[in-house]
One Martini backbone bead per residue (centre of mass of N, CA, C, O) as a GRO file, in nm:
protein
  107
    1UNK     BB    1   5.620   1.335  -2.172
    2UNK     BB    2   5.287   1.348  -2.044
    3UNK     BB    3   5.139   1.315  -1.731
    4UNK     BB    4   4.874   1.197  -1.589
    5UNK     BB    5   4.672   1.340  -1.370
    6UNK     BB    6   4.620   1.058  -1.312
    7UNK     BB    7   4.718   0.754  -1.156
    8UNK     BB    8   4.728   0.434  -1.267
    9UNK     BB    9   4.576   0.132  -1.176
   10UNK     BB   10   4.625  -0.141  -1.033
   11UNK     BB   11   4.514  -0.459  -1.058
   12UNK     BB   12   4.381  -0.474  -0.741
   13UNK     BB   13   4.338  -0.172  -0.613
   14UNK     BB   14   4.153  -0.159  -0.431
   15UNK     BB   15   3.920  -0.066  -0.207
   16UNK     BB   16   3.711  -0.108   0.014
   17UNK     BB   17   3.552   0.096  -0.038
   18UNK     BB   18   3.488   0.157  -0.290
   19UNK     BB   19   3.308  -0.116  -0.313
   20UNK     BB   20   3.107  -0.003  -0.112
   21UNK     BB   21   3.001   0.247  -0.211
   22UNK     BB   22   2.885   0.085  -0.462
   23UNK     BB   23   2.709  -0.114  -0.294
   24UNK     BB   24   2.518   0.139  -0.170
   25UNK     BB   25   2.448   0.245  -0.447
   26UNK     BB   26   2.296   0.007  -0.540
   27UNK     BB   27   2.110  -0.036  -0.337
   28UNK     BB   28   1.942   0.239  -0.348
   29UNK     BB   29   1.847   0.197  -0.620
   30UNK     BB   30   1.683  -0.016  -0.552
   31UNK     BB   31   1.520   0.077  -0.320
   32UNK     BB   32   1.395   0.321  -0.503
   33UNK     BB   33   1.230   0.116  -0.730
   34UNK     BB   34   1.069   0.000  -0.488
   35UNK     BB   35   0.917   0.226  -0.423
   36UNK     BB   36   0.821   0.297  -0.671
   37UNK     BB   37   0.614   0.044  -0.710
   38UNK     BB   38   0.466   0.072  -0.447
   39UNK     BB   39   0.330   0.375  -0.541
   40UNK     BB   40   0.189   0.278  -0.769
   41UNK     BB   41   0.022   0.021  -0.648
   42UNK     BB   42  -0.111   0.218  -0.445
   43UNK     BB   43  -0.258   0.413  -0.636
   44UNK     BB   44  -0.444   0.216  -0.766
   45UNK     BB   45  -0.618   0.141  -0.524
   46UNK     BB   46  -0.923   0.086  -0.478
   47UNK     BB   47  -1.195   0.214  -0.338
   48UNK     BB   48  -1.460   0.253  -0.133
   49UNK     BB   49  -1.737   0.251  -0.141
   50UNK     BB   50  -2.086   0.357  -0.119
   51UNK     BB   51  -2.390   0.289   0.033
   52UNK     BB   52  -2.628   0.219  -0.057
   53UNK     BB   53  -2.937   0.344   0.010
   54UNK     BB   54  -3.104   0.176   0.266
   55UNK     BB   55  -2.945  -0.117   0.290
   56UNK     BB   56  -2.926  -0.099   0.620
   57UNK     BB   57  -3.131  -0.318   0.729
   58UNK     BB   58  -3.151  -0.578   0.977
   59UNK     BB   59  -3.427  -0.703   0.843
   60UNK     BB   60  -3.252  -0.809   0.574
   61UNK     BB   61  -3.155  -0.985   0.412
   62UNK     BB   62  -2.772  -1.045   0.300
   63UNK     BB   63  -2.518  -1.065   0.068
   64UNK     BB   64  -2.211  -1.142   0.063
   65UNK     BB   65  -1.964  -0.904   0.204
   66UNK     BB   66  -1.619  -0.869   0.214
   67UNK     BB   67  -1.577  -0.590   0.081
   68UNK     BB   68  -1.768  -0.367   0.136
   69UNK     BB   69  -1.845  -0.045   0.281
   70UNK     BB   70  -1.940   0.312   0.325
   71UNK     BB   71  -2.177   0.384   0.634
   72UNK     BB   72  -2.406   0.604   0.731
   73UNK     BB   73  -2.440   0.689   1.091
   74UNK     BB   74  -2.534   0.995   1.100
   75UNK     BB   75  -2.205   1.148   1.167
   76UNK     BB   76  -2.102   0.880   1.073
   77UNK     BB   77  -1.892   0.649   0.973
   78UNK     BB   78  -1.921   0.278   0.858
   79UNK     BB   79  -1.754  -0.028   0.792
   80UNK     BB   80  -1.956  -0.258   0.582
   81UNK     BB   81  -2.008  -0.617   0.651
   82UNK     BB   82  -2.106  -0.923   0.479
   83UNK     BB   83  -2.181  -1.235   0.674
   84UNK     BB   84  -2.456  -1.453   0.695
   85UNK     BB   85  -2.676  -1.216   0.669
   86UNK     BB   86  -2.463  -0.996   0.814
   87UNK     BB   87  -2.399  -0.704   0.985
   88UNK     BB   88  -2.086  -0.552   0.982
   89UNK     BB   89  -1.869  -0.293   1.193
   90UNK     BB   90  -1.634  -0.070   1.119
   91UNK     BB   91  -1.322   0.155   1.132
   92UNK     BB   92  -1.248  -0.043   0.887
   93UNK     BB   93  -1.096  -0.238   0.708
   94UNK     BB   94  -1.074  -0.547   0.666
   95UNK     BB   95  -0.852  -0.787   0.605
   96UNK     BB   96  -1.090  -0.951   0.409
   97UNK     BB   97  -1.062  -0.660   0.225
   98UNK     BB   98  -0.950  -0.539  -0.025
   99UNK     BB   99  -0.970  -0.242   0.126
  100UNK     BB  100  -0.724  -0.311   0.297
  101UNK     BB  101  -0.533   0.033   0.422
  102UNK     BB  102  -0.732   0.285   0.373
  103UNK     BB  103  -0.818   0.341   0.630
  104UNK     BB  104  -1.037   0.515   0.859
  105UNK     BB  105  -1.313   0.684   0.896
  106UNK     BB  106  -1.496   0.775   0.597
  107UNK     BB  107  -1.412   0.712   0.326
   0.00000   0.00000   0.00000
């Protein structure tokens, strides 16, 4: 009778390494698949549109808009939001704005 070529472990011989490193291919990939989901989720997110033009007028009054718009102003882009009838100027979107994380000056 031949002999096979590794010999069979006893039940409950395993050592601590073996399960560790089970355990750390585990975690990688429950982790990398956190990290694609991630990775859809934020590539779907809406982009903050363009300020239709002229709408920028001081003495004008403006509804309420807390997700704001990219406003051109000059050579220079800034991200504009409107609360109480009055127009606020950011260099990104702030946190109040559905496209809060999207970076910032110039849309």
């Amino acid at each position: 009778m031949t002999e096979p070529p590794f010999p069979q472990a006893a039940p409950g011989s395993q050592s601590g390494l073996t399960r560790a490193a089970a355990l750390a291919m585990a975690a990688t990939m429950m982790a990398g698949g956190a990290f694609a989901a991630y990775s859809v989720r934020s590539a779907t997110r809406p982009q903050a549109p363009n300020c239709p033009p002229g709408s920028g007028k001081s003495t004008d009054w403006a509804p309420d808009d807390l997700d704001g718009c990219w406003e051109q102003r000059g050579d220079q882009s800034f991200f504009r939001t409107t609360a109480g009838g009055h127009y606020y100027y950011h260099w990104e979107p702030p946190p109040t704005s559905r496209y809060y994380g999207q970076g910032g000056v110039g849309g």
